[in-house]
Every structure is written in structure tokens, then in C-alpha cells.
Backbone bond lengths (Angstrom), bond angles and torsions (degrees), N, CA, C in turn:
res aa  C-N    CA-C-N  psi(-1)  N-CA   C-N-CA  omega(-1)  CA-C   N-CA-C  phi
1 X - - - 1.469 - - 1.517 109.97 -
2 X 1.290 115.88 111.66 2.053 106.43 162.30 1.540 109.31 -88.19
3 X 1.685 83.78 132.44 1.086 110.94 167.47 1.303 123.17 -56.75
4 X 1.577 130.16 139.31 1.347 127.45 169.31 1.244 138.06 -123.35
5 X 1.725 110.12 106.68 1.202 105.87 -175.62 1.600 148.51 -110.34
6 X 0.956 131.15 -145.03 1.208 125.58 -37.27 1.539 129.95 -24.71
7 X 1.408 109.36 139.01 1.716 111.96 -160.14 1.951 95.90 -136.50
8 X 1.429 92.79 112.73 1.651 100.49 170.62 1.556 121.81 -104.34
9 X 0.938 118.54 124.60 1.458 143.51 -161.79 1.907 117.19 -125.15
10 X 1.346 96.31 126.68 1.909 96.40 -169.69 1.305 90.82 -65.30
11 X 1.554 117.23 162.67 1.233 136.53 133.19 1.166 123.32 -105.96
12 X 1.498 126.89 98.66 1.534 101.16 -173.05 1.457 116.95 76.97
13 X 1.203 116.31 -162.52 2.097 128.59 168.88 1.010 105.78 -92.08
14 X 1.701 115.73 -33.63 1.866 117.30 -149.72 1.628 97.76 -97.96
15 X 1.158 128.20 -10.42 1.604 107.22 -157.21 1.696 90.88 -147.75
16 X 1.698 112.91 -175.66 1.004 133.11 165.13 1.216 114.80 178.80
17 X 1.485 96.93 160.92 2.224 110.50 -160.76 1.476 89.12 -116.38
18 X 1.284 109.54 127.42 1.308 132.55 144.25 1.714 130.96 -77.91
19 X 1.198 119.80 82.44 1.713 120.12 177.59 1.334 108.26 -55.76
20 X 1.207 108.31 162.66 1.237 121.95 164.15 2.058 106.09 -146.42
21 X 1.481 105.52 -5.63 1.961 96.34 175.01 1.375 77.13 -179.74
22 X 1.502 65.63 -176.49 2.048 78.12 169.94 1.576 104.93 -160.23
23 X 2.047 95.99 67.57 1.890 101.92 174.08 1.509 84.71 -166.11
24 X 1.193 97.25 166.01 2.036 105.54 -179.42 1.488 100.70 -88.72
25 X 1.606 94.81 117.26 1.536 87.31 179.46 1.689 108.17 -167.31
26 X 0.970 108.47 86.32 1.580 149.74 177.59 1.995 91.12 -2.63
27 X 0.986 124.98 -55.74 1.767 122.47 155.67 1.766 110.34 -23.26
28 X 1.227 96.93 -77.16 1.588 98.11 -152.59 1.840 85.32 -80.89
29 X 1.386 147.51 -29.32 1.396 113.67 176.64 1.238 108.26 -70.95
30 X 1.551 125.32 -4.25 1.755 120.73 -172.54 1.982 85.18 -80.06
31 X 1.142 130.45 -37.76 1.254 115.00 -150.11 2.011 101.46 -95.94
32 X 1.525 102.99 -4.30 1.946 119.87 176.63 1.360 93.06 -74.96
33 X 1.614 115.43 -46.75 1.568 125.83 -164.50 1.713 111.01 -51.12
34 X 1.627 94.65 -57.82 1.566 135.86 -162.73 1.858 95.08 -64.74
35 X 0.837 107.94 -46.67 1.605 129.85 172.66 1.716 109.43 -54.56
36 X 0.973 91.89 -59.98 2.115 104.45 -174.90 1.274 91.15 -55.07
37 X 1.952 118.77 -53.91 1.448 116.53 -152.25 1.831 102.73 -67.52
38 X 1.109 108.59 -35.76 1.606 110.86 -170.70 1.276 118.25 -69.38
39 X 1.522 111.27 -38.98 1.971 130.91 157.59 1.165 106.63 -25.32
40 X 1.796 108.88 -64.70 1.260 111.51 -154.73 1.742 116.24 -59.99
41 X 1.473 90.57 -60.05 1.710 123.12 178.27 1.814 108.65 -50.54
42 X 1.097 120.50 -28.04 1.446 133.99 160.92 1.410 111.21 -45.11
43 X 1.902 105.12 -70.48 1.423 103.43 175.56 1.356 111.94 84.98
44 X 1.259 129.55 6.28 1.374 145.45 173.67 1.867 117.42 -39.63
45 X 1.511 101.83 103.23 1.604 99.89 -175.59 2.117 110.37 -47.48
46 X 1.204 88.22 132.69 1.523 100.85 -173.34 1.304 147.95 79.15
47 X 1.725 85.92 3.85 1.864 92.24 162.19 1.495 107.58 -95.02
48 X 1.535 113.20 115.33 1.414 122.45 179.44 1.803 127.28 -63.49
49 X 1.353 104.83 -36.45 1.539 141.41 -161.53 1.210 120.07 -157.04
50 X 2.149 107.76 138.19 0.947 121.56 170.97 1.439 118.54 -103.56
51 X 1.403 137.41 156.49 1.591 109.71 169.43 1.738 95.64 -148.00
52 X 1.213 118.60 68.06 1.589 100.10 163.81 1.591 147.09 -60.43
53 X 1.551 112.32 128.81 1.471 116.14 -166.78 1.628 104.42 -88.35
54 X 1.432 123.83 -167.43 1.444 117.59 137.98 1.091 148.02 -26.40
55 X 1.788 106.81 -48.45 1.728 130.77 -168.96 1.358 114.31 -128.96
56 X 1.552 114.40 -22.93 1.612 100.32 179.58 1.835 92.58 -151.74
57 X 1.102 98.85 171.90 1.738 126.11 -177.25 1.445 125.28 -100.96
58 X 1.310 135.97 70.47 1.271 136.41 162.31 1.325 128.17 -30.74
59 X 1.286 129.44 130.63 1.765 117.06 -167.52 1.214 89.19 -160.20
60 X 1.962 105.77 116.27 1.740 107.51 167.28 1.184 102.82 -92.06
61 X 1.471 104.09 152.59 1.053 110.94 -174.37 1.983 105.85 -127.13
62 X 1.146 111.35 179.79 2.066 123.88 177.49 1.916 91.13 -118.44
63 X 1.444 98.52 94.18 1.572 102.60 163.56 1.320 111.80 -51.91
64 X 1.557 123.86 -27.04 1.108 123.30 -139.66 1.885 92.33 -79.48
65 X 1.604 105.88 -21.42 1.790 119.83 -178.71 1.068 117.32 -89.13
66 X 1.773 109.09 -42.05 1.297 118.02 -176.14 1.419 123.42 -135.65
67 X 1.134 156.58 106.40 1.643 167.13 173.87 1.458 103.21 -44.60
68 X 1.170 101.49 148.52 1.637 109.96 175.26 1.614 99.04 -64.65
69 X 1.187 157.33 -46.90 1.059 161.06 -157.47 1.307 105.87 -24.25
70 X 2.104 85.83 -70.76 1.623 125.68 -161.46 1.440 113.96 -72.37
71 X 1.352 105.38 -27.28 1.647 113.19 -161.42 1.572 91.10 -94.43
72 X 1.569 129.91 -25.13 1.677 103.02 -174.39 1.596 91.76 -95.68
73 X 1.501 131.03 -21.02 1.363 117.51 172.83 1.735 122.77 -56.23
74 X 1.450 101.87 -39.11 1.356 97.88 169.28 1.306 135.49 -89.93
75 X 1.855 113.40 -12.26 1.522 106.25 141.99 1.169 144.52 -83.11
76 X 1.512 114.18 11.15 1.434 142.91 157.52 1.460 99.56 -59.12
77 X 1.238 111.78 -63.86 1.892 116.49 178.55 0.807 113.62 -38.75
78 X 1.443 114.05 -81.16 1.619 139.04 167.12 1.573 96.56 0.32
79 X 1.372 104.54 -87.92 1.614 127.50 -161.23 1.392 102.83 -61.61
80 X 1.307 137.34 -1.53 1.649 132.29 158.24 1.534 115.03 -78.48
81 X 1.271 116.34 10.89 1.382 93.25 -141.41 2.267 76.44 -160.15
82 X 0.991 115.57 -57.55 1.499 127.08 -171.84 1.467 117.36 -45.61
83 X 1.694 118.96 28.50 1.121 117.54 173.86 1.772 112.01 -90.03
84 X 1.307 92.11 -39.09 1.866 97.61 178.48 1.710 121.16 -69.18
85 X 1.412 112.58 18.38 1.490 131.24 -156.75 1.830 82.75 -113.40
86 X 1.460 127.73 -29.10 1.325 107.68 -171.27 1.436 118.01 -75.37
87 X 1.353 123.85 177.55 1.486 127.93 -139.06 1.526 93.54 -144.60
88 X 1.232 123.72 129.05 1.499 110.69 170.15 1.357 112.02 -78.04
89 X 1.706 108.10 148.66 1.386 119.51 -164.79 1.295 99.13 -62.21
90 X 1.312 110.19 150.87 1.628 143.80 147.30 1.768 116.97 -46.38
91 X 0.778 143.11 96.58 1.463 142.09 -177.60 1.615 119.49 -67.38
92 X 1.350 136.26 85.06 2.068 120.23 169.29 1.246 86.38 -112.55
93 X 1.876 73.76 143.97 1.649 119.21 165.71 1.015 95.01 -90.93
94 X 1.653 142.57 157.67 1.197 122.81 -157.50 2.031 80.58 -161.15
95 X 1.482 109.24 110.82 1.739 100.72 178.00 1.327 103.53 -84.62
96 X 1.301 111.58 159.93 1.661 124.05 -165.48 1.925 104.61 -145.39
97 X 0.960 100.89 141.43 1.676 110.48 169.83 1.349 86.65 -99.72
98 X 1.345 136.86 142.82 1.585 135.62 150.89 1.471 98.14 -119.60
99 X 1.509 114.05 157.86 1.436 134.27 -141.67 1.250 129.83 38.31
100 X 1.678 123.91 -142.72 1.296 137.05 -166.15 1.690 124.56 29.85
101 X 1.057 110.55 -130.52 1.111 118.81 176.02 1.679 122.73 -50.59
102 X 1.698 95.55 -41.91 1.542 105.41 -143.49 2.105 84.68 -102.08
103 X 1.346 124.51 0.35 1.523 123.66 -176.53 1.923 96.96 -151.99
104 X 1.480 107.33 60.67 1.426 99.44 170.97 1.488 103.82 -57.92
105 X 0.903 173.53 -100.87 1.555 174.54 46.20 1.649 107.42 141.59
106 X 1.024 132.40 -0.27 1.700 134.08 -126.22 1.664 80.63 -113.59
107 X 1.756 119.95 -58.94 1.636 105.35 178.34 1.704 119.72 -71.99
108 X 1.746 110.32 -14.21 1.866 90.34 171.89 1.435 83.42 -85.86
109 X 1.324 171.55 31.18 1.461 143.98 134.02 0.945 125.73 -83.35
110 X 1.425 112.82 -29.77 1.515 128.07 151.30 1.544 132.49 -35.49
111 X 1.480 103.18 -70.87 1.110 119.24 144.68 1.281 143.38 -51.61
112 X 1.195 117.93 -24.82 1.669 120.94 166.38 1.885 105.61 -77.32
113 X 0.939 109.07 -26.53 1.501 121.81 -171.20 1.461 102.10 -85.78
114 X 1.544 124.44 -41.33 1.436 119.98 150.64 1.536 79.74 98.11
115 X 1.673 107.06 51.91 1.643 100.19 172.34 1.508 87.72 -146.37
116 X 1.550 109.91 155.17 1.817 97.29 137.43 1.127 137.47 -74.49
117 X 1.558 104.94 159.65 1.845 108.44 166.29 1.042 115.13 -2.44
118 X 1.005 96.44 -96.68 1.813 134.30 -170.26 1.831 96.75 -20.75
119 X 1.593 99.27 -71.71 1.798 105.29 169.75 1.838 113.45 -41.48
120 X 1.251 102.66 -53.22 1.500 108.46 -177.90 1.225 101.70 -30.68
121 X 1.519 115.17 -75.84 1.205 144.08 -163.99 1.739 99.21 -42.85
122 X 1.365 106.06 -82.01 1.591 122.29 -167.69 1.848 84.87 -34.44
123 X 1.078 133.77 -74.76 1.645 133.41 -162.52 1.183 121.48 -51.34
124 X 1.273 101.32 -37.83 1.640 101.16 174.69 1.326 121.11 -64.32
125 X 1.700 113.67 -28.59 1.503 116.66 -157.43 1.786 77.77 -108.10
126 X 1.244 138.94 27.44 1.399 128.92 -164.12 1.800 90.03 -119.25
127 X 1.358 103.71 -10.74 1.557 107.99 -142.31 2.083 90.77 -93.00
128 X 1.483 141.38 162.05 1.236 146.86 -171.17 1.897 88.44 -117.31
129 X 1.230 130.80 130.85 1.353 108.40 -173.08 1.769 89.20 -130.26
130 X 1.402 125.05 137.69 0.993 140.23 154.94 1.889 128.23 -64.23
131 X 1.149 127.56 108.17 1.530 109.24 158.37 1.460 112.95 -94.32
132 X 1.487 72.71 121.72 1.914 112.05 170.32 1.269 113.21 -51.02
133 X 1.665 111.32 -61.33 1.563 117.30 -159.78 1.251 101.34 -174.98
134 X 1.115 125.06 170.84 1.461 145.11 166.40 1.596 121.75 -126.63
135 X 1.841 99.01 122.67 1.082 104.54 -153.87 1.640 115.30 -139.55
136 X 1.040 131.44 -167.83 1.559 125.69 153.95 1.080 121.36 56.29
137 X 1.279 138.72 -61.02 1.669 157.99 106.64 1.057 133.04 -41.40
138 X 1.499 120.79 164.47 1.309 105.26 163.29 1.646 110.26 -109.48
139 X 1.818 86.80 152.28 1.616 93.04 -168.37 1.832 110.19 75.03
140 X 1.383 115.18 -8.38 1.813 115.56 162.30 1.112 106.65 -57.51
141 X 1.215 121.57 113.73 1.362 146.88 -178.94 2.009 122.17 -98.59
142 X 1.300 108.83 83.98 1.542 111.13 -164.88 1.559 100.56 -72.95
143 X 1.278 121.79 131.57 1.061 121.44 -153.24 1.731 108.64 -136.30
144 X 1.484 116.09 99.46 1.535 133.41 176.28 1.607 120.06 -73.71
145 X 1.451 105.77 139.99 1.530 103.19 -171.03 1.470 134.66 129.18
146 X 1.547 105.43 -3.53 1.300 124.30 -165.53 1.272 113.37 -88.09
147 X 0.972 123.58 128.66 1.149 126.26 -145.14 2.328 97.43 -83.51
148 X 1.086 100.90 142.97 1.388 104.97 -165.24 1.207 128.12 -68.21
149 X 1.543 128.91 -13.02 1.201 136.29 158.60 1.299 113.54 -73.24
150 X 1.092 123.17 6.41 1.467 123.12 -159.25 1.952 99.17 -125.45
151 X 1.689 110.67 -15.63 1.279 102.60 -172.84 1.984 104.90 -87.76
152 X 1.402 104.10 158.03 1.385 114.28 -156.39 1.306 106.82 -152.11
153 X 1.847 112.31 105.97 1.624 99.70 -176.25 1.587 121.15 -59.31
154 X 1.740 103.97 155.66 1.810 109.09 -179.59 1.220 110.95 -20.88
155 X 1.206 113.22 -178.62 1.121 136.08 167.43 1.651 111.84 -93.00
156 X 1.168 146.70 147.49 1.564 147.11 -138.97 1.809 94.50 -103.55
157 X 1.143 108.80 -31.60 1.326 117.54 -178.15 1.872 109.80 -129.63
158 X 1.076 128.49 121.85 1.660 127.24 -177.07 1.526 97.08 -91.72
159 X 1.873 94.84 139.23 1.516 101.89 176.79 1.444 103.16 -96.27
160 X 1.395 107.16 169.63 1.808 111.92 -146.22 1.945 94.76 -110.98
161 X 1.230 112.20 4.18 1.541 98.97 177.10 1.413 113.38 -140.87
162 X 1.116 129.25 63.54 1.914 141.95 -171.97 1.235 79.46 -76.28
163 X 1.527 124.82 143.48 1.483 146.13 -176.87 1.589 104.04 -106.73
164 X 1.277 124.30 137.62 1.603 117.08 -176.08 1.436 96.54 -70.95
165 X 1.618 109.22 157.59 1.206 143.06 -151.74 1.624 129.11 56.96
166 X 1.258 93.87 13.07 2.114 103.73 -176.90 1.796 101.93 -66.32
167 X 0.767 125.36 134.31 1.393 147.25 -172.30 1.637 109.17 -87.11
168 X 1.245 123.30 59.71 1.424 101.23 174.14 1.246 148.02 -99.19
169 X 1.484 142.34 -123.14 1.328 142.29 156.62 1.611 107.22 166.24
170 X 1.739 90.09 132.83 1.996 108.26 -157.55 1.813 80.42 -137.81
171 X 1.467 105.83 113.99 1.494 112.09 173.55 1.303 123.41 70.85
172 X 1.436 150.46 -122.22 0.937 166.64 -164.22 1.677 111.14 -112.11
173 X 1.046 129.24 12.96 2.012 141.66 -127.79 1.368 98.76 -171.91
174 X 1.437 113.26 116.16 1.359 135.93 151.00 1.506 119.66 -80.95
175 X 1.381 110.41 -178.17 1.481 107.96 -172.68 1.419 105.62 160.87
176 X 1.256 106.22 172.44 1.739 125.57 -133.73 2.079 98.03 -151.59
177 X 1.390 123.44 91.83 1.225 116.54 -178.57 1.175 117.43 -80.02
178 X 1.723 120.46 126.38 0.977 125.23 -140.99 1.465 89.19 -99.35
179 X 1.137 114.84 -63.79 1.831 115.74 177.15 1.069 108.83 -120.85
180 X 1.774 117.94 175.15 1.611 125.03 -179.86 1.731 92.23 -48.84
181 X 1.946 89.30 152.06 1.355 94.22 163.07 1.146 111.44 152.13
182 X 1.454 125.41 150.36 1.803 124.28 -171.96 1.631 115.45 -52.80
183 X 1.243 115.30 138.05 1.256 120.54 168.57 1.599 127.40 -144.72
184 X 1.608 110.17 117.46 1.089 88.27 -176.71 1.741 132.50 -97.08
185 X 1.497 91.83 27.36 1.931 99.01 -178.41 1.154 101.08 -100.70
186 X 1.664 98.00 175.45 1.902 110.79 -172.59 1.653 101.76 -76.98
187 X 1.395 105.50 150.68 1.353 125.35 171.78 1.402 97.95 -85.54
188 X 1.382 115.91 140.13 1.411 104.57 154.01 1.447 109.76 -142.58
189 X 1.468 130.30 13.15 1.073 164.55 155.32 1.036 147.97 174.82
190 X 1.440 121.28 -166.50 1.605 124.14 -169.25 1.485 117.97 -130.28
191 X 0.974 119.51 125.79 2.051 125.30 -178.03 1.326 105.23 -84.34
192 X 1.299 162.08 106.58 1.098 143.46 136.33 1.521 123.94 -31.41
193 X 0.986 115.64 18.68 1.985 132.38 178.36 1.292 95.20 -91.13
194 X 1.394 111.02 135.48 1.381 114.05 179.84 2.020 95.99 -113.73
195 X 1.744 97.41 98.97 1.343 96.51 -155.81 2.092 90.23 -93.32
196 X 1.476 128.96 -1.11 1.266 114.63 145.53 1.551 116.52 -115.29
197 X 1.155 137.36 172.82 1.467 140.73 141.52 1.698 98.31 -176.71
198 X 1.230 81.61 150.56 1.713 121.39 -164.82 1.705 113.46 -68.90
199 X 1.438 88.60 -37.15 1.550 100.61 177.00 1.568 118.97 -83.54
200 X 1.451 113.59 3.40 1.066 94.27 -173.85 2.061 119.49 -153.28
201 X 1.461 105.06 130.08 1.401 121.11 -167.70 1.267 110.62 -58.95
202 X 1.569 115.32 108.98 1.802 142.08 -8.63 1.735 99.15 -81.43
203 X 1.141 95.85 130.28 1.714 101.65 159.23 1.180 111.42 -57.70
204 X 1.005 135.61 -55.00 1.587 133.31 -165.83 1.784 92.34 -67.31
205 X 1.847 128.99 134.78 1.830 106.93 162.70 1.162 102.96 -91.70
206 X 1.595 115.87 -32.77 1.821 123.90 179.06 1.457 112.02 -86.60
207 X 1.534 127.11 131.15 1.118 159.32 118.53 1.052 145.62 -55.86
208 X 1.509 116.61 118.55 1.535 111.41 173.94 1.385 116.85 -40.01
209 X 1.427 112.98 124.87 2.007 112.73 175.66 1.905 92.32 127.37
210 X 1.249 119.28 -68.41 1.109 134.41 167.40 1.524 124.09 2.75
211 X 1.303 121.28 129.40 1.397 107.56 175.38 1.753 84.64 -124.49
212 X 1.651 92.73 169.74 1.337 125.57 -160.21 1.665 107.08 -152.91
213 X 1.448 98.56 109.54 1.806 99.95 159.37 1.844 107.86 -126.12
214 X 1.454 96.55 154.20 1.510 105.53 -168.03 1.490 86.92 -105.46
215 X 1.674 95.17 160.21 1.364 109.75 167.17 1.943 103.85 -150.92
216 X 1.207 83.09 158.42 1.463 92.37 179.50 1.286 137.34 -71.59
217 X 1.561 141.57 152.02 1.397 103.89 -164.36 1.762 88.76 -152.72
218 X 1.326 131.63 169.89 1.232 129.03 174.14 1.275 105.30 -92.54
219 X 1.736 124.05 146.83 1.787 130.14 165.58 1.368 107.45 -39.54
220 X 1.547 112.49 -55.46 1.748 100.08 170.09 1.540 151.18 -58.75
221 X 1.548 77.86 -25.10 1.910 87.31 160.64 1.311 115.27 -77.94
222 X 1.395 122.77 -13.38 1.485 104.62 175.06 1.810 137.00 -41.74
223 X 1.041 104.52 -45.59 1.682 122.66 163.63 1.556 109.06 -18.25
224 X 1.475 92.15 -82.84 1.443 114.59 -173.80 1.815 118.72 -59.95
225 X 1.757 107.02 -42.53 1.861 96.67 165.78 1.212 104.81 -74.56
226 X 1.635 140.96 4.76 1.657 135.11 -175.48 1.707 88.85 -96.07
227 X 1.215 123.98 -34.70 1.179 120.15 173.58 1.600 134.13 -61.77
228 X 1.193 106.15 -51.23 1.377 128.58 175.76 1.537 96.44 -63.29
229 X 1.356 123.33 -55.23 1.731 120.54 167.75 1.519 120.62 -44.32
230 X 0.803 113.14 -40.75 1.591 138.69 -171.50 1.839 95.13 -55.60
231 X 1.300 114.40 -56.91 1.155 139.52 -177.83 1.738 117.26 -42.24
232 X 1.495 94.00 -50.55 1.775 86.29 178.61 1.349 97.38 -68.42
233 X 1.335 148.70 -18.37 1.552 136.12 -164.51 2.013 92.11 -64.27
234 X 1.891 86.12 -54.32 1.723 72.61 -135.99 1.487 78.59 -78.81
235 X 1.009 162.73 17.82 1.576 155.28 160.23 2.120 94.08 -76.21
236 X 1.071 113.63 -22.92 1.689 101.81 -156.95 1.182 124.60 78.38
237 X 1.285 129.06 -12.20 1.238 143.85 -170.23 1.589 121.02 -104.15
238 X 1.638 126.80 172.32 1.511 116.37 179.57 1.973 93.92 -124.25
């Protein structure tokens, strides 16, 4: 049987997921995105929370305001109509150390890819990368676009201390570590971009919609892009 969507589904009493597919595919998260934006701007008494994935839109809701009835009839609307709600992407350049210390993982990707470094490198930073969603973390930024010789299943066992800004890639999916924390994909470097912190207006710098290209950078310049990062904190700004 295919499914047809948009497809709304309970969670529970309090919430419900809106589909839109079920594969990564830069269409249907433009129309999850387009969806969140129209939710919001709606303003609908008793939807508490938004949570967009890849493929569909999570939204808690206060039964106690609104019934499942009312709330999937009017994001039924919503979603006829929630294409003119999208936003053109946000553009980061994003500097990267690749290998050594800061990308132990960088020669088995290399090697699984059946290239050198050097190639690794040039492709990765060659690649336009989409964020999907934010997930797992905060400010974890799942990141579409990677170019396919370059994707490499997990690791069999995840190590328990990835340092924020490590540069990695788990499957088909790049990504950007937002804070300490287990990971089980390859490192293949490190950003001195401080793409979450707490202290500072928006914590999150990446957004769903967002594009992202890497570039390469020397160990000694690190200082100076940790500096310039440093900067949106105490400005408040990104």
C-alpha cells in the first residue's frame, strides 16, 4: 500500500507528526520547513511546540485547548497552502583543520573512498551541504549533501568524548559537533566555530534550511578563527 501524504499520525494525547515521505530528500524537508514556518505565524491557541525532522513535523500540543480533530484539520490547511512560508537559506563558510589530532578518522575515509587525503579533503570542502534538522544535541546539526564516495558506515563501537566543533560523517550525513559528547562517526576534523553556546543570541548558529560549505584551514590559524568565533558570544550576535 503507498502511503499518502501529507500523513498525520497521533503521538500520544499531547502531540502529533505530520509526514511528508519517508527518504532524505531536500523537496519534502523544504515543504517540513515551509510547514513549521506557517505553524508558527498561525499562532494557533494550544500548540505548545514545534520539532522538525527530515520528512515530517512534530507539534505538541494542550488537548486541554485543542483536540486532535481540530489541530490535524488545521494543519491539513496549513500544509495546502505553506509553500510561500519558505525562507531563503542562510549561507556558512565553515573553517576546518582536517586530519591529525583534531580528524583521527580522515585516512580510514580516505581510504575507504579509495582516494588520498589531499582528494578527501578537496571533496569534502567541494561538497554544498544542506541542514536537515537539529537533533541529538543541542545545536547537532544533521547535515545533507555529502558527496557519496565519501559516505562510511558508523563506527562498530562509539567513542564517549567528540570535542565540539569535530567535523564528522556517519553514513550518507555530515555534521558539525555541537557540544562534548559520544559519537559514533569518523572524525575527520575540527572547526574552531563555536556552532552552539548557551551564552549567546541564538544558541543554535545552524538552522534547518541552511546551507554549509567547508573550507580548509592551517593548525596555526586556529587562534585567530577561535577568535573571530569568540566574537558572536560577546557581541550577542551570530
Amino acid at each position: 500500500m503507498i502511503a499518502s501524504y501529507p500523513r498525520v499520525l497521533p503521538c500520544g494525547d499531547a502531540a502529533i507528526t505530520v509526514e511528508f515521505g519517508d527518504v532524505i530528500d531536500e523537496a519534502i524537508n523544504a515543504r517540513v520547513l515551509a510547514l513549521d514556518a506557517a505553524l508558527a505565524q498561525a499562532d494557533i491557541i494550544g500548540v505548545l511546540e514545534q520539532v522538525p525532522t527530515y520528512r515530517s513535523l512534530l507539534v505538541h500540543y494542550d488537548p486541554v485547548l485543542i483536540d486532535f480533530d481540530e489541530i490535524r484539520s488545521r494543519i491539513l490547511a496549513l500544509a495546502e497552502t505553506a509553500s510561500g512560508f519558505s525562507r531563503p537559506p542562510r549561507q556558512w563558510r565553515i573553517p576546518v583543520v582536517y586530519g591529525g589530532d583534531h580528524g583521527i578518522d580522515l585516512e580510514f575515509i580516505a581510504e575507504n573512498a579509495g582516494l588520498t587525503v589531499e582528494e578527501t579533503v578537496a571533496l569534502h570542502c567541494a561538497g554544498s551541504y544542506r541542514v536537515f534538522m537539529l537533533g541529538f544535541m543541542p545545536g547537532f546539526a544533521y547535515l545533507g549533501g555529502l558527496h557519496p564516495s565519501l559516505a562510511a558506515p558508523r563506527r562498530p563501537i562509539p567513542r564517549q568524548n567528540a570535542p565540539p566543533g569535530t567535523v564528522s560523517i556517519g553514513g550518507i550525513q555530515a555534521a558539525v559537533q555541537s557540544v562534548p559528547g559520544p559519537s559514533g562517526w569518523h572524525w575527520i576534523g575540527r572547526t574552531p566555530m563555536r556552532v552552539y553556546a548557551h551564552d549567546r543570541e541564538p544558541m543554535c548558529l545552524l538552522e534547518p534550511g541552511d546551507e554549509v560549505r567547508f573550507f580548509a584551514i592551517r593548525a596555526d590559524e586556529w587562534p585567530e578563527y577561535e577568535r573571530q568565533s569568540n566574537l558572536f558570544s560577546e557581541h550577542g550576535h551570530a
